[in-house]
C-alpha positions in Angstrom: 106.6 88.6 109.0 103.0 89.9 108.7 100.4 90.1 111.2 97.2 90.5 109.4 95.1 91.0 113.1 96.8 94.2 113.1 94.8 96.0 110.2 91.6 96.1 109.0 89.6 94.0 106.1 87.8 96.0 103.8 84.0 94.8 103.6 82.6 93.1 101.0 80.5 96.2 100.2 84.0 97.8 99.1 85.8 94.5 97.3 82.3 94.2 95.4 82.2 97.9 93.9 85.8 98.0 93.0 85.7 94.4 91.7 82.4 95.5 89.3 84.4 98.7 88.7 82.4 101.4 90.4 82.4 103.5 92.7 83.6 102.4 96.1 82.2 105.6 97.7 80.9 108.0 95.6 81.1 111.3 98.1 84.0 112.9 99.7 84.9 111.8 102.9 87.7 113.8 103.6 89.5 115.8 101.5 93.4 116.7 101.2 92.9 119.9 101.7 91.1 118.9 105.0 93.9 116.9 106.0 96.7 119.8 105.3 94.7 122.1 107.3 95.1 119.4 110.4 98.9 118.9 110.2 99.0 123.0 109.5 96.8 123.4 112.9 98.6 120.7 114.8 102.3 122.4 113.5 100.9 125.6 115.0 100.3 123.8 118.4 103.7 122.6 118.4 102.7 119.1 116.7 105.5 118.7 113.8 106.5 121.7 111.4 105.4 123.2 108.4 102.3 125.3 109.3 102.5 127.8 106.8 103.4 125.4 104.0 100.7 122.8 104.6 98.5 125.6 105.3 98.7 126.9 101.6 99.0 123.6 100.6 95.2 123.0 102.1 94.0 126.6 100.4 95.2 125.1 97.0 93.7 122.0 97.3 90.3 123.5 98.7 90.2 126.3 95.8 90.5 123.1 93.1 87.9 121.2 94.4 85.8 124.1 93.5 87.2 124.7 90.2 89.3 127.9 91.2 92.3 127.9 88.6 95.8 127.4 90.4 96.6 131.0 89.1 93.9 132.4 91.3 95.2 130.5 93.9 98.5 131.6 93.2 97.3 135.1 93.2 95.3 134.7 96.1 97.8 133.4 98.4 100.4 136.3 97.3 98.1 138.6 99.1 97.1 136.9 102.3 99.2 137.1 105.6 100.3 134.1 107.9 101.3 135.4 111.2 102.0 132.1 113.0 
């Protein structure tokens, strides 16, 4: 059974744009990289696991966003240090 006053309704402002096909929001709210570098802090507080993997996962998604090729990120990441 679903409870539908337990989640939110998109405004009309958001059904409208993706109904016409644009746009719902055309900036970056938050990014993935933003959202690995969370869970990589919060793993480093003792908040889940995975701190060093989420971690590089955040650097890879940041250096896309800014058109870095995966290679450099590759190479990049081969010669920085994690010491948590």
């Amino acid at each position: 059974m679903l409870f539908p006053d337990l989640w939110s309704h998109p405004a009309d402002i958001v059904t409208q744009k993706k109904n016409e096909g644009k746009p719902i929001f055309p900036f970056l709210v938050f990014t993935a990289a933003e959202s690995h570098f969370l869970v990589a802090q919060a793993a480093t507080l003792g908040i889940g696991s995975g701190a060093n993997a989420h971690y590089q996962e955040g650097i890879k998604h940041a250096m896309r966003l800014w058109g870095v090729s995966d290679a450099d990120a590759a190479t990049y990441l081969a010669k920085s240090q994690w010491d948590h």
